[in-house]
Jmol script that loads the backbone (N, CA, C; Angstrom):
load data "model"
ATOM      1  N   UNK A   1     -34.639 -10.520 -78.990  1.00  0.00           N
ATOM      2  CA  UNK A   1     -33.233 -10.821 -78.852  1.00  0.00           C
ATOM      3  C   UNK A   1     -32.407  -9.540 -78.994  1.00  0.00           C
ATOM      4  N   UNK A   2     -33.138  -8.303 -79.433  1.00  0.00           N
ATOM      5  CA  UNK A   2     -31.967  -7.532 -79.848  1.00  0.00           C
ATOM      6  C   UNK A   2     -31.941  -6.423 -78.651  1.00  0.00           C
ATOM      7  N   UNK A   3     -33.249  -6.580 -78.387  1.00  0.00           N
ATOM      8  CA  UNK A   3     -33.328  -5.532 -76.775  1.00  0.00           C
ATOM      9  C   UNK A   3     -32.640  -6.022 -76.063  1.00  0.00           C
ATOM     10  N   UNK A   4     -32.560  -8.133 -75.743  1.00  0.00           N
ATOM     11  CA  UNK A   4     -31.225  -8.168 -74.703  1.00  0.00           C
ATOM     12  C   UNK A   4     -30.189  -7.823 -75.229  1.00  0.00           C
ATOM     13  N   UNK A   5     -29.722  -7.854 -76.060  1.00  0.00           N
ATOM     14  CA  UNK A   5     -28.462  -7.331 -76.570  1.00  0.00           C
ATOM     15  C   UNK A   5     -27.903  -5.993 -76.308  1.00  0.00           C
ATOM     16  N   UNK A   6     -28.523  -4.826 -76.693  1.00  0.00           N
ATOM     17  CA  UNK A   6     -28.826  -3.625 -76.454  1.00  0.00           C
ATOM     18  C   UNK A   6     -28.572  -3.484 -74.347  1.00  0.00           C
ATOM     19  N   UNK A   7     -29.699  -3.810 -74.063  1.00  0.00           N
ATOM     20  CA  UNK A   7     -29.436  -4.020 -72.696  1.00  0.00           C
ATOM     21  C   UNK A   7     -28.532  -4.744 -71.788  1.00  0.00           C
ATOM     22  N   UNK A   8     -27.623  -5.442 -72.579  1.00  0.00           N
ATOM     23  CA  UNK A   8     -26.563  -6.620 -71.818  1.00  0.00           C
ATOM     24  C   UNK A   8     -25.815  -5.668 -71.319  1.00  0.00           C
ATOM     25  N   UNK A   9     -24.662  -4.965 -72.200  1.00  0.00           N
ATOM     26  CA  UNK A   9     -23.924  -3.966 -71.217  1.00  0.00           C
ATOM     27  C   UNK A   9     -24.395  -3.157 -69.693  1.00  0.00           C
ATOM     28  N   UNK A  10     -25.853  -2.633 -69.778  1.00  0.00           N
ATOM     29  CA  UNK A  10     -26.141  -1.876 -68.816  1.00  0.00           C
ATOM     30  C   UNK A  10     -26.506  -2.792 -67.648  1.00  0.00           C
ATOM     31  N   UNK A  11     -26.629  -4.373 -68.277  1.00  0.00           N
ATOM     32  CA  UNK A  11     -26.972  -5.454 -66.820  1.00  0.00           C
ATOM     33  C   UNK A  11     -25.786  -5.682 -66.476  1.00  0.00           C
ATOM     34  N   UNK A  12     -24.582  -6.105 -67.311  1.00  0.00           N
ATOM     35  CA  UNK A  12     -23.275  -6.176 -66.786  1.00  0.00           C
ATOM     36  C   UNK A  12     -23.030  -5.325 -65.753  1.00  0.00           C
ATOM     37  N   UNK A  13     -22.977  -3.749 -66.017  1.00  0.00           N
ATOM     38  CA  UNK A  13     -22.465  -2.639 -65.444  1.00  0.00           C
ATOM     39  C   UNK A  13     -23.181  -2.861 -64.035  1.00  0.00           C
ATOM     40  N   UNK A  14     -24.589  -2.794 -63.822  1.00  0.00           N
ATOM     41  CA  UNK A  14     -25.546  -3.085 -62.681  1.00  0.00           C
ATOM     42  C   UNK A  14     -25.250  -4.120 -62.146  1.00  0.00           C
ATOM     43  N   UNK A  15     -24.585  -5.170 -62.275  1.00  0.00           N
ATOM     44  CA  UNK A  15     -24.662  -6.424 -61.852  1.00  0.00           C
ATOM     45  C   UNK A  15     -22.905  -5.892 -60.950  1.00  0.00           C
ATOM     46  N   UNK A  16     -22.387  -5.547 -61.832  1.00  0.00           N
ATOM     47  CA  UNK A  16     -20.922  -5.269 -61.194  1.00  0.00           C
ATOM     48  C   UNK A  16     -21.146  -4.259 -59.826  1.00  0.00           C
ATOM     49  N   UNK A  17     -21.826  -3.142 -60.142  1.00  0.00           N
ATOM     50  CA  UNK A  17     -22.406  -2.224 -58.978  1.00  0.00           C
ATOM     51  C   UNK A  17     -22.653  -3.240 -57.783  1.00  0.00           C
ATOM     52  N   UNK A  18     -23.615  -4.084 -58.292  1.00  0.00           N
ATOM     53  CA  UNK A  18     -24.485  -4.880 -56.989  1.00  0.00           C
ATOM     54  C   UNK A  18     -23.171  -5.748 -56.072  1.00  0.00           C
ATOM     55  N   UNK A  19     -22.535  -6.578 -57.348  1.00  0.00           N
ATOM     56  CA  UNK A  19     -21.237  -7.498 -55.794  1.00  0.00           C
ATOM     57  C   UNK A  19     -20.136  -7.274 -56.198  1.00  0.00           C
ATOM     58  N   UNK A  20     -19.892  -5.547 -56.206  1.00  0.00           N
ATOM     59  CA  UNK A  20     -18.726  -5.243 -55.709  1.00  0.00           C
ATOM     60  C   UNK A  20     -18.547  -4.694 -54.424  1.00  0.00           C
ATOM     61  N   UNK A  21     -19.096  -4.574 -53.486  1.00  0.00           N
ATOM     62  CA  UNK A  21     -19.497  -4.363 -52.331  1.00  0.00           C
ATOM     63  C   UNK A  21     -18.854  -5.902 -51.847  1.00  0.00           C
ATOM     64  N   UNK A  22     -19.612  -6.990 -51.912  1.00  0.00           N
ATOM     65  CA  UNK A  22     -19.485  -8.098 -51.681  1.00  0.00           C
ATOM     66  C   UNK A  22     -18.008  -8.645 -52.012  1.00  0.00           C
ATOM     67  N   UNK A  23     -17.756  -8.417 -53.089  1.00  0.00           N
ATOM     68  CA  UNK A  23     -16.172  -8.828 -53.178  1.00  0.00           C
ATOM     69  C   UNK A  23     -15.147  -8.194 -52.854  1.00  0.00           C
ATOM     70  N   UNK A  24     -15.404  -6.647 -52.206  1.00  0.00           N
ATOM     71  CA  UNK A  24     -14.555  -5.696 -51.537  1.00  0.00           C
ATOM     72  C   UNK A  24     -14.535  -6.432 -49.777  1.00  0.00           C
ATOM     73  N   UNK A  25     -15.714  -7.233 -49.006  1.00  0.00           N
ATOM     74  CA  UNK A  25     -15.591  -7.046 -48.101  1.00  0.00           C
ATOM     75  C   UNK A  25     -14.072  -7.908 -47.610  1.00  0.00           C
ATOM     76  N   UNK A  26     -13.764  -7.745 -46.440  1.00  0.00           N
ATOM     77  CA  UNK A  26     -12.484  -8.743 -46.232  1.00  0.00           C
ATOM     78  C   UNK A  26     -12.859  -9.316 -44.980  1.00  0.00           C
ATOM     79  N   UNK A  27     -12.040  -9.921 -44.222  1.00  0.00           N
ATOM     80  CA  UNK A  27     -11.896  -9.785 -42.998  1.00  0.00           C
ATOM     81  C   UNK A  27     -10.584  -9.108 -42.504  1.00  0.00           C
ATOM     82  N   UNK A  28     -10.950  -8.678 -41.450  1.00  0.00           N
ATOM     83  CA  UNK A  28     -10.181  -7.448 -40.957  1.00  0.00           C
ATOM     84  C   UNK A  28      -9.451  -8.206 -39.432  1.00  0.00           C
ATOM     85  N   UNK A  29      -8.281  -8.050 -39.418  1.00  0.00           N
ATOM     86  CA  UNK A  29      -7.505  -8.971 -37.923  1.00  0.00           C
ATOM     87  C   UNK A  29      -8.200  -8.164 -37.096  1.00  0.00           C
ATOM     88  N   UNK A  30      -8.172  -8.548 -35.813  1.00  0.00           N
ATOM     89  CA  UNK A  30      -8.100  -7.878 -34.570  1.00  0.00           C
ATOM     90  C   UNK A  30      -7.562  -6.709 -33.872  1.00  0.00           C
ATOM     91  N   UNK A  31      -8.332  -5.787 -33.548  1.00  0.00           N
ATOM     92  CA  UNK A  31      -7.504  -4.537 -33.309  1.00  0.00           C
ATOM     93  C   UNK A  31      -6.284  -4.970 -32.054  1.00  0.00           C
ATOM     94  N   UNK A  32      -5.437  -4.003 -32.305  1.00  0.00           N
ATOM     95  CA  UNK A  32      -4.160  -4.412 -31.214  1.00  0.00           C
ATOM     96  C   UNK A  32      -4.757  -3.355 -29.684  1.00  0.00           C
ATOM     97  N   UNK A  33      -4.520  -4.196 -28.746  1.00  0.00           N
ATOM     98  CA  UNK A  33      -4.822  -4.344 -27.639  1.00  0.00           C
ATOM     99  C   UNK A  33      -4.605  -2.554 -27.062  1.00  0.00           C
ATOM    100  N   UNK A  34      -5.609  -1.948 -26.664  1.00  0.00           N
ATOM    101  CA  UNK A  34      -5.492  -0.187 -26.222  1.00  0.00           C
ATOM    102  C   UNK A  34      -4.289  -0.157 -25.087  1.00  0.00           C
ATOM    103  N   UNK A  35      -4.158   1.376 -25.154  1.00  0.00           N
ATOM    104  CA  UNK A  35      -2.842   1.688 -24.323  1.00  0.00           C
ATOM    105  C   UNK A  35      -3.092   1.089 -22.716  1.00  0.00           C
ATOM    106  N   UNK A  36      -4.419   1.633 -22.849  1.00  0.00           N
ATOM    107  CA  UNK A  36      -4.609   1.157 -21.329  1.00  0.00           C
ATOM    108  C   UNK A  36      -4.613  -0.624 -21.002  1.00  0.00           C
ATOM    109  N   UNK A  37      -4.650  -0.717 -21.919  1.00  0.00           N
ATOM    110  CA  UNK A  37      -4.958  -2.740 -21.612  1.00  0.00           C
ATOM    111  C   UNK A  37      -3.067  -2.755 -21.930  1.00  0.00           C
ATOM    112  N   UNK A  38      -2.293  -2.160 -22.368  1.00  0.00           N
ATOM    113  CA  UNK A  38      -1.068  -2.796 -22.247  1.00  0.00           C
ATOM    114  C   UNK A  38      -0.657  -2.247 -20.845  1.00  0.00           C
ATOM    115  N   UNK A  39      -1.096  -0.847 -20.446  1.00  0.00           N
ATOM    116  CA  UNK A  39      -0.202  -0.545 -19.222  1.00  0.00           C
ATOM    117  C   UNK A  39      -0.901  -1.568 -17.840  1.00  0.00           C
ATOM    118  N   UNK A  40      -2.750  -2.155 -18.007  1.00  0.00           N
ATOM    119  CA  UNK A  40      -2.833  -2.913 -16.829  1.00  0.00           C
ATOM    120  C   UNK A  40      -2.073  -4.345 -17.238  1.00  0.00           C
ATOM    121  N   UNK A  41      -1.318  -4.889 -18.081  1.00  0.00           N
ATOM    122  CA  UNK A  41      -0.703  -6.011 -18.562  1.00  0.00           C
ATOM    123  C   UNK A  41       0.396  -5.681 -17.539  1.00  0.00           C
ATOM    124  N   UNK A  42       0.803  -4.379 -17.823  1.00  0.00           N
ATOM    125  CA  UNK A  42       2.773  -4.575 -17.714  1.00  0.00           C
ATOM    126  C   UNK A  42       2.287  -4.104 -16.063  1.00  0.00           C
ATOM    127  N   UNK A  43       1.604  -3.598 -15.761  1.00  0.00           N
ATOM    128  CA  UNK A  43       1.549  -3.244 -14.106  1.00  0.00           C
ATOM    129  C   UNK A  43       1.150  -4.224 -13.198  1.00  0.00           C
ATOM    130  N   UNK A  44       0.268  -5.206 -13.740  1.00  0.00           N
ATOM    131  CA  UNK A  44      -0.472  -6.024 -13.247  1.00  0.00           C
ATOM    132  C   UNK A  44       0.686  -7.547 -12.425  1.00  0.00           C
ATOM    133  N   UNK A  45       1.073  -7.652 -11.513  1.00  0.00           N
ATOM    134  CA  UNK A  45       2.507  -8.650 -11.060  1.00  0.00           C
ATOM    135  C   UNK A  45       1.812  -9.875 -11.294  1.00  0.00           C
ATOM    136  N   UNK A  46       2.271 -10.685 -11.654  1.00  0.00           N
ATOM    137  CA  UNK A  46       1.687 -12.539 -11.546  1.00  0.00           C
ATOM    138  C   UNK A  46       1.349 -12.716  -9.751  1.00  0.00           C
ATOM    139  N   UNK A  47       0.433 -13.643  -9.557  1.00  0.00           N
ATOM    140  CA  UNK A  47       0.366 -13.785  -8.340  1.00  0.00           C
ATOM    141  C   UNK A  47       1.413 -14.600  -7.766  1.00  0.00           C
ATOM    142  N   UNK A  48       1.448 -14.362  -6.261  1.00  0.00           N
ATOM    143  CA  UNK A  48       2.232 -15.767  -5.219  1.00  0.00           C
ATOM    144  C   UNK A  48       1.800 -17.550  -5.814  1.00  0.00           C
ATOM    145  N   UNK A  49       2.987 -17.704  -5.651  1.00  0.00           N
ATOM    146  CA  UNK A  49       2.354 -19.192  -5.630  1.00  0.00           C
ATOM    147  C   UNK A  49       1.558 -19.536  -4.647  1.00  0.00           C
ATOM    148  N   UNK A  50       0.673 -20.740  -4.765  1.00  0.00           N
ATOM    149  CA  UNK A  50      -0.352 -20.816  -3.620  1.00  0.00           C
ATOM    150  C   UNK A  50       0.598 -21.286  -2.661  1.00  0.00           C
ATOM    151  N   UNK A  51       1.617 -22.282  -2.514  1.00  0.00           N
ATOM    152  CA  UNK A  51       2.206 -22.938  -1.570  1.00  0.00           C
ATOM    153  C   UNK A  51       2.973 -21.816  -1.062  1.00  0.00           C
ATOM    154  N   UNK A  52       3.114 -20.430  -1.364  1.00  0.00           N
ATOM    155  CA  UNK A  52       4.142 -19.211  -0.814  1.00  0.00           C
ATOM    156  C   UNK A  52       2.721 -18.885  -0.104  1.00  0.00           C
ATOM    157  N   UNK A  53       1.611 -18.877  -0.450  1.00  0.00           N
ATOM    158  CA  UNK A  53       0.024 -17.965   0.299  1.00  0.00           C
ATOM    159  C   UNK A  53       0.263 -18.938   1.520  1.00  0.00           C
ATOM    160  N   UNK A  54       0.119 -20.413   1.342  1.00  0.00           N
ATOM    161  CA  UNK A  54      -0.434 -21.198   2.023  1.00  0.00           C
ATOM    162  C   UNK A  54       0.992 -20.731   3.691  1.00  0.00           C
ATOM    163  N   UNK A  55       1.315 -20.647   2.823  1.00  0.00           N
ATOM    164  CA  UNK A  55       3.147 -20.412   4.632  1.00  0.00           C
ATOM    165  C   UNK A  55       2.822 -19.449   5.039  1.00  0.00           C
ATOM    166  N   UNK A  56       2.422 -18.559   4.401  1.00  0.00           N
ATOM    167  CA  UNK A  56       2.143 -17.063   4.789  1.00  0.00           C
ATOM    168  C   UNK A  56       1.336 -17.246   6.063  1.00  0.00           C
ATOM    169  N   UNK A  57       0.006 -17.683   5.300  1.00  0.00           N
ATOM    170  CA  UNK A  57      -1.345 -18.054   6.641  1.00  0.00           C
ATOM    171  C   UNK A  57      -1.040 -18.963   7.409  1.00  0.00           C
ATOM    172  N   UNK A  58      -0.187 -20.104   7.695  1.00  0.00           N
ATOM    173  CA  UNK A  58       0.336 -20.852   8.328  1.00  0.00           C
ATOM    174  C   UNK A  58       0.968 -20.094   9.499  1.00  0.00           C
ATOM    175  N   UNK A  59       1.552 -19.050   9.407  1.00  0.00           N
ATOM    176  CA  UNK A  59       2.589 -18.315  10.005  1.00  0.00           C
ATOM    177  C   UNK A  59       1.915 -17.313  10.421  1.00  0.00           C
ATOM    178  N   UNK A  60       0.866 -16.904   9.782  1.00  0.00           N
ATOM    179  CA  UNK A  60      -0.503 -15.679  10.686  1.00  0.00           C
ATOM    180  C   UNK A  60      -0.883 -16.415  11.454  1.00  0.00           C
ATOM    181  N   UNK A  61      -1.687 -17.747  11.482  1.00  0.00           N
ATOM    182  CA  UNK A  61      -2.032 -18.590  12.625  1.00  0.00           C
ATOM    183  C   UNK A  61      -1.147 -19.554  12.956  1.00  0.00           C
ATOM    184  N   UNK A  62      -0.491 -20.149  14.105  1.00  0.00           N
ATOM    185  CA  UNK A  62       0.411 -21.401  14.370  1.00  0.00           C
ATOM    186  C   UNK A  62      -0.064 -22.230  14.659  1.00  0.00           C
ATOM    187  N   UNK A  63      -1.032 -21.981  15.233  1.00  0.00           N
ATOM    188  CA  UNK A  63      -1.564 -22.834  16.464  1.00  0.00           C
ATOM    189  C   UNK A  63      -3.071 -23.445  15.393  1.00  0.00           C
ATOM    190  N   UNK A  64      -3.298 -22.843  14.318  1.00  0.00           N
ATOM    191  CA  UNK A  64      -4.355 -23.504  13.359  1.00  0.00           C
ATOM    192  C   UNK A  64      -3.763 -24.468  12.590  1.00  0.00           C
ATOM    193  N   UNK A  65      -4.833 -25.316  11.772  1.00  0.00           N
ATOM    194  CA  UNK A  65      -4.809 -26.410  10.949  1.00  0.00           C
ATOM    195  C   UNK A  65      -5.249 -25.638   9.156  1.00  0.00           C
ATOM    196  N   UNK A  66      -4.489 -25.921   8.706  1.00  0.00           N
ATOM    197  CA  UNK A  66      -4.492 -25.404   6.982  1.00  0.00           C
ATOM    198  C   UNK A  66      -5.610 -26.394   6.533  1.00  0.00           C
ATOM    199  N   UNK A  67      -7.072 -26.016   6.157  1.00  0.00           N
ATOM    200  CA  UNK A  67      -7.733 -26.630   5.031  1.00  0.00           C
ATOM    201  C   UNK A  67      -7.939 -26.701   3.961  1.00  0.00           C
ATOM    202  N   UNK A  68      -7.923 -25.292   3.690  1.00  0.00           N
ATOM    203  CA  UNK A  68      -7.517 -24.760   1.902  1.00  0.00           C
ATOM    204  C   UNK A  68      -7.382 -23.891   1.816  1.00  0.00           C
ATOM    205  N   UNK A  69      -7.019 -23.351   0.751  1.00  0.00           N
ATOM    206  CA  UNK A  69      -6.241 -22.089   0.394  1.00  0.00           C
ATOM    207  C   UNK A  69      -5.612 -22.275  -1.123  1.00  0.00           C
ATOM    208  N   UNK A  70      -6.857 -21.283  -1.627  1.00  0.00           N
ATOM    209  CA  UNK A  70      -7.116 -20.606  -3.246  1.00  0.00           C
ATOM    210  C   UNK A  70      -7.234 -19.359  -3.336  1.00  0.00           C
ATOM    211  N   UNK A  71      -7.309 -19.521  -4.698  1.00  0.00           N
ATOM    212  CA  UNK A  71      -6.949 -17.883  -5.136  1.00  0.00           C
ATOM    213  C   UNK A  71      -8.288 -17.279  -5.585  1.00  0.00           C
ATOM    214  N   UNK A  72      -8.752 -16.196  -5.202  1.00  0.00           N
ATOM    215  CA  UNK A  72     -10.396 -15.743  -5.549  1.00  0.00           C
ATOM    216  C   UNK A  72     -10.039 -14.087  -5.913  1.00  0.00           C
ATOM    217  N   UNK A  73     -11.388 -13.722  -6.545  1.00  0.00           N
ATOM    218  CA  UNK A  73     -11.336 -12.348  -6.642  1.00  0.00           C
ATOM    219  C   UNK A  73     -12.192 -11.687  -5.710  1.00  0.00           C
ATOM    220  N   UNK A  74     -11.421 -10.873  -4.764  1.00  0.00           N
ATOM    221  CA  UNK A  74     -12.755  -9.646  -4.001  1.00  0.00           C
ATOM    222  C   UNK A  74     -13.004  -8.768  -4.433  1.00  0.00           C
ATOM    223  N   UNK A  75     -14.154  -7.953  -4.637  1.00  0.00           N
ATOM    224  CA  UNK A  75     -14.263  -6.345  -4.767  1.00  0.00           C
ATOM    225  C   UNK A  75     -13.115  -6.410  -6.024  1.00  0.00           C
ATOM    226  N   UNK A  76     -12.755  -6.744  -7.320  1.00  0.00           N
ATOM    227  CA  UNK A  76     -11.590  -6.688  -8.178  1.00  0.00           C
ATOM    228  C   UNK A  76     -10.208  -6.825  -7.627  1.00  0.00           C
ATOM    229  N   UNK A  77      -9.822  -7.549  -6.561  1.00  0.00           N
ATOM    230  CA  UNK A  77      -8.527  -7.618  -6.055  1.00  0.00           C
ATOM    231  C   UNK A  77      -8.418  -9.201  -6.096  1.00  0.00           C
ATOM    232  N   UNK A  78      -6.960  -9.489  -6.529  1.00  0.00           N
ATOM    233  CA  UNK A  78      -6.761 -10.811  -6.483  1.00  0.00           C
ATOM    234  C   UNK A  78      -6.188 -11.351  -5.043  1.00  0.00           C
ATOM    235  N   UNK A  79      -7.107 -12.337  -4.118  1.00  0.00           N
ATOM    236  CA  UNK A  79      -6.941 -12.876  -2.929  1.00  0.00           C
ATOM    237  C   UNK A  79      -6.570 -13.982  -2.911  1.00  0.00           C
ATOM    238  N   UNK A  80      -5.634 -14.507  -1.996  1.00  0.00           N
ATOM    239  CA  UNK A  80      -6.013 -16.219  -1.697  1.00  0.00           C
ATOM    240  C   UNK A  80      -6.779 -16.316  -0.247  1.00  0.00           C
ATOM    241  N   UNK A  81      -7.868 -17.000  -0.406  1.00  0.00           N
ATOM    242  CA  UNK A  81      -8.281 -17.180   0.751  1.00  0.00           C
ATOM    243  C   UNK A  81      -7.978 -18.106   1.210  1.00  0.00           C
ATOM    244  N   UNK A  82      -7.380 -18.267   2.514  1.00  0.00           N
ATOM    245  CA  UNK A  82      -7.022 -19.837   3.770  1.00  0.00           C
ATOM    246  C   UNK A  82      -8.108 -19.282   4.534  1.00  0.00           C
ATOM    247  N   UNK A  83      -8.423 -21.333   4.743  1.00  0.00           N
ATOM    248  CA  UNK A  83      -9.539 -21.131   5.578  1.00  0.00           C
ATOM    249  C   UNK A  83      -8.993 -22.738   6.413  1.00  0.00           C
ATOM    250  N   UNK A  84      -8.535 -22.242   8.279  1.00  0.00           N
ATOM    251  CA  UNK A  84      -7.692 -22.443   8.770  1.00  0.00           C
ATOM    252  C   UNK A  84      -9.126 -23.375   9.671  1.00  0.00           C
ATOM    253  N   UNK A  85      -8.881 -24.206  10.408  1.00  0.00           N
ATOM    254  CA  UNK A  85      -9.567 -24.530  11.705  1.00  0.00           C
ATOM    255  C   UNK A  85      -8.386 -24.420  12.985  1.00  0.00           C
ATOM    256  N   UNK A  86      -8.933 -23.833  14.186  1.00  0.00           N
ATOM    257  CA  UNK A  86      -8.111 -23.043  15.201  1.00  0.00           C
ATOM    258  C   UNK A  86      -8.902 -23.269  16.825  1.00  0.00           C
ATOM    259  N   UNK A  87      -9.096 -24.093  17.437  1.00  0.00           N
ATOM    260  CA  UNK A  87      -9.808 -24.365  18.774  1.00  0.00           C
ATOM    261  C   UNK A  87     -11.452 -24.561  18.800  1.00  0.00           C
ATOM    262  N   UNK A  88     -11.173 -25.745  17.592  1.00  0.00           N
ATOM    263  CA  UNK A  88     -12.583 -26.153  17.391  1.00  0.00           C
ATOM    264  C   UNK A  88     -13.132 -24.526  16.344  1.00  0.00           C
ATOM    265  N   UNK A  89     -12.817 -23.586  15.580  1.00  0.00           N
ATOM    266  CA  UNK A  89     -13.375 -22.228  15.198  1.00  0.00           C
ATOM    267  C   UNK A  89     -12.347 -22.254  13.892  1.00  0.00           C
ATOM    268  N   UNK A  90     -13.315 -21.621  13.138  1.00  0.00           N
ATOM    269  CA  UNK A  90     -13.025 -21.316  11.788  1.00  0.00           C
ATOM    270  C   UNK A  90     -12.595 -20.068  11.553  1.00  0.00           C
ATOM    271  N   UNK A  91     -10.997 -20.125  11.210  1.00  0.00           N
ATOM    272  CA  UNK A  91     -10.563 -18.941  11.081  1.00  0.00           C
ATOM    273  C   UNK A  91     -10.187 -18.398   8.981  1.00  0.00           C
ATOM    274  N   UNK A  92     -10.571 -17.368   9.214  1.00  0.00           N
ATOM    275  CA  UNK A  92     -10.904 -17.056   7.408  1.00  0.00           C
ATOM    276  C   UNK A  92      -9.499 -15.706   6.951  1.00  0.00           C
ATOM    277  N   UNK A  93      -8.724 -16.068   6.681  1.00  0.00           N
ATOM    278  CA  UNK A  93      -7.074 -15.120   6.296  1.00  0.00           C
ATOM    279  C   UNK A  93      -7.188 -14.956   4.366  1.00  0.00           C
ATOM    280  N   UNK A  94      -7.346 -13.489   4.081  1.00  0.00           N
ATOM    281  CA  UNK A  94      -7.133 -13.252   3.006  1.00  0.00           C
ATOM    282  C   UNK A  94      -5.815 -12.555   2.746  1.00  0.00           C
ATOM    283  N   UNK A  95      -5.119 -12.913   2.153  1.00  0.00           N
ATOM    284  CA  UNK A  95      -3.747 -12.580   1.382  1.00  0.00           C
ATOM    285  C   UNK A  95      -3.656 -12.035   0.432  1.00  0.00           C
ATOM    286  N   UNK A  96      -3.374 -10.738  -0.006  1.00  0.00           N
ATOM    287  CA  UNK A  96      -3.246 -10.009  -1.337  1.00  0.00           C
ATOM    288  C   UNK A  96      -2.638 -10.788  -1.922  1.00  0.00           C
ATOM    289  N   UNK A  97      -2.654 -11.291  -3.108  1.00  0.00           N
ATOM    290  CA  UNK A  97      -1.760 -12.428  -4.074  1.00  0.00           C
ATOM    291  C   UNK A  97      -0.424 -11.504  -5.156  1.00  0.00           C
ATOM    292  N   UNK A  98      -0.635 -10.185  -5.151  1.00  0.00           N
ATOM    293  CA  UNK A  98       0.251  -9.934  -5.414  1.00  0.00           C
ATOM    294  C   UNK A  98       1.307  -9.606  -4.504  1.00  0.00           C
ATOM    295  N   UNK A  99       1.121  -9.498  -3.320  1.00  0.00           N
ATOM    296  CA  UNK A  99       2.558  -9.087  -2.292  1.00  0.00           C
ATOM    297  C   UNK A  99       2.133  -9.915  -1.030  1.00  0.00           C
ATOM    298  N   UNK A 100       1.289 -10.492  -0.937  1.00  0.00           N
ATOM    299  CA  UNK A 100       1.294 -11.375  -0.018  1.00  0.00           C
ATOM    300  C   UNK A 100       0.798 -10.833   1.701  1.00  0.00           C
ATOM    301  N   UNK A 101       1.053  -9.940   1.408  1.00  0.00           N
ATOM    302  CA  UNK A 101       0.197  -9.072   2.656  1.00  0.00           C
ATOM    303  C   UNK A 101      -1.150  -9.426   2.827  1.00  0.00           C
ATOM    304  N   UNK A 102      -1.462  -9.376   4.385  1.00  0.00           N
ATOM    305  CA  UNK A 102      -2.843  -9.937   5.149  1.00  0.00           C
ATOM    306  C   UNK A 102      -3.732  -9.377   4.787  1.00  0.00           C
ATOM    307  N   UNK A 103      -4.832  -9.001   4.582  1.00  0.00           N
ATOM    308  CA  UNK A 103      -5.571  -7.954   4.184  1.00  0.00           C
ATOM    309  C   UNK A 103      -7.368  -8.357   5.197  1.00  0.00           C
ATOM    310  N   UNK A 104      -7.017  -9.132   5.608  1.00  0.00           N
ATOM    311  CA  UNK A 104      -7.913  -9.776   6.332  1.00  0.00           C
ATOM    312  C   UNK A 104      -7.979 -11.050   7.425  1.00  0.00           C
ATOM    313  N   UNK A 105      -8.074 -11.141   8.677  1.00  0.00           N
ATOM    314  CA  UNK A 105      -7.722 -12.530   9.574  1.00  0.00           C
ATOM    315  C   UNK A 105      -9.065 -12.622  10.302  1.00  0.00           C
ATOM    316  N   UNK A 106     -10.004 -13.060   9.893  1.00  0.00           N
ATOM    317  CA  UNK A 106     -11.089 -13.116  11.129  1.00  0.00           C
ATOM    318  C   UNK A 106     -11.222 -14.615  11.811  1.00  0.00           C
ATOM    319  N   UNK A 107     -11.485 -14.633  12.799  1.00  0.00           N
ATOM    320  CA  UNK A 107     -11.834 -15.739  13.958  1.00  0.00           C
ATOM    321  C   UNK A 107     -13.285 -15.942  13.799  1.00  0.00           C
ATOM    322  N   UNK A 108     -13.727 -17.218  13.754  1.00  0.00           N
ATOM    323  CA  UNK A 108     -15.674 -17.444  13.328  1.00  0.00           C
ATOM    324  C   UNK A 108     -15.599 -17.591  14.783  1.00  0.00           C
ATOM    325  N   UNK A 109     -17.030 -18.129  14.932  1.00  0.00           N
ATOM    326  CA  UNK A 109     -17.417 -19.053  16.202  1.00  0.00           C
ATOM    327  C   UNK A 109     -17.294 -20.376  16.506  1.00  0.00           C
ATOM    328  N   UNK A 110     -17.628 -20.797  17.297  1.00  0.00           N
ATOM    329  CA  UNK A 110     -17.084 -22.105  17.696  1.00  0.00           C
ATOM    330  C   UNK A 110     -17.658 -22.871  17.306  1.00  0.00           C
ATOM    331  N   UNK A 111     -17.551 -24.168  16.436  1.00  0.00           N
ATOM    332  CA  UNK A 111     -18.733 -25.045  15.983  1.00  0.00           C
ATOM    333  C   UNK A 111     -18.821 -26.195  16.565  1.00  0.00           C
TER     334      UNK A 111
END
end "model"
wireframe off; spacefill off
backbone 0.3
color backbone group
């Protein structure tokens, strides 16, 4: 009994060593977002509405029928693709979604 005694302080002291580590840890918030992730935020424009895409390609082809027309990513660029039917042929119109410009009109074959 008297050796634990003797020895209690130096298990205290060791014991404090061991989970103070443990009671130091925290949780830490989330780092705030890098310069570069705020400047592609503030540069980056919201897209067209689809019904502004959909007139657009309406008005590239007249004489086609509107089947759909969504918004996709190419190569990292945000598109809407219309995909028109036009004399029995599938015509495929990609629209930059931020300015609305054509960026693509191809004519398929005839099905």
């Amino acid at each position: 009994m008297q050796a634990i005694k003797q020895e209690l302080p130096f298990l205290l002291f060791l014991s404090l060593i061991v989970c103070s580590p443990v009671l130091a840890v925290r949780i830490s918030p989330p780092a705030p977002p890098s310069l570069e992730d705020r400047e592609t935020q503030v540069q980056t424009p919201a897209p067209l509405p689809e019904a502004r895409a959909s007139a657009l390609a309406r008005r590239a082809a007249p004489s086609a029928e509107l089947l759909r027309c969504r918004l996709e990513k190419e190569e990292g660029q945000l598109v809407y693709e219309a995909v028109l039917v036009e004399s029995h042929r599938q015509r495929s119109i990609l629209l930059d979604a931020r300015n609305g410009k054509i960026v693509s009109n191809r004519l398929g074959r005839e099905q």
